[in-house]
N, C-alpha and C positions, 0 to 999 in steps of 0.2 A: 176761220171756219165758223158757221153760222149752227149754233144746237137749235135741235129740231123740240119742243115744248111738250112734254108731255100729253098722252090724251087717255082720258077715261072714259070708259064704256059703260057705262049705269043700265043696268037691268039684262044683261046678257046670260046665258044659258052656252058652258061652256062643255063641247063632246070631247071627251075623252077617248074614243075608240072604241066604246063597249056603250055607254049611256050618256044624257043630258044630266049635268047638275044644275042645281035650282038656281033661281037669277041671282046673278053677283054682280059687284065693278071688277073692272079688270083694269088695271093701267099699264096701257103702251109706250115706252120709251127708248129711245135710240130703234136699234132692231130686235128688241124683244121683252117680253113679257116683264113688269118691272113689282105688279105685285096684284094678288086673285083677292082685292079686301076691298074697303072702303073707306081707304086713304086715298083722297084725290086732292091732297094740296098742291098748287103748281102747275094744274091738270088742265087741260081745256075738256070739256064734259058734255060726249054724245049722249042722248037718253036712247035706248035702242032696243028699248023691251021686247020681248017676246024673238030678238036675233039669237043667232046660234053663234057661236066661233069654234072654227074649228084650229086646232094647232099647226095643223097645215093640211097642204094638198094631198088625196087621194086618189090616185091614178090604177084602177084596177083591169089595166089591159098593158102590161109591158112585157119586154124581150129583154131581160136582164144577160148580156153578154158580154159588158167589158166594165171596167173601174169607171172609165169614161160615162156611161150609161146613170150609173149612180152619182155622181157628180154636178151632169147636165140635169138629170131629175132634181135633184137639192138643191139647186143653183134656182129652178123655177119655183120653188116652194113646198118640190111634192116628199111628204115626209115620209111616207107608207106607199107601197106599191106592192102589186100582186103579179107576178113571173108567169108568162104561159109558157115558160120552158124555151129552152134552147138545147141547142146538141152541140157537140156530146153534153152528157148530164155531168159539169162541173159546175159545183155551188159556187158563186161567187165569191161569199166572203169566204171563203178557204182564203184569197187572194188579197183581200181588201183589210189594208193594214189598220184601218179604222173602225173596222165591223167588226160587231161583236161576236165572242166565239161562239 
């Protein structure tokens, strides 16, 4: 199995969900976030100033209606999403052994 080589993001502006923080490095490794500093030994190094990253996907039009739903959303990236309701009015995670209470 072939490791995939680190990458660092030089000059990124990462959203949080509420604001931008000021430009950092960020370094990418395997399938996630490996550290928000300015250690990039081993790193291959995009300069990508003035980019945003976001932690993931934002989908603010869903039908949140089965386990399955949240799943398939997570599976494409989308980390946040916003429910236009479904009927009957059962929250999801009441069900979802993985959600938080």
């Amino acid at each position: 199995m072939t490791s995939i080589k680190p990458t660092a993001l030089i000059g990124v502006q990462v959203f949080d969900g509420e604001r931008l923080s000021e430009s950092r490095t960020v370094v990418i490794a395997g399938h996630g976030i490996r550290a928000a500093d300015n250690d990039t030994e081993g790193a291959s190094t995009i300069d990508v100033a003035g980019a945003v990253l976001l932690p993931g996907l934002i989908d603010p039009h869903v039908h949140l209606d089965s386990r399955q739903t949240l799943q398939t959303l997570a599976a494409w990236g989308i980390t946040a999403a916003l429910d236009m309701a479904c009927w009957p009015a059962n929250p999801l995670w009441t069900h979802c052994a993985t959600c938080p209470a």
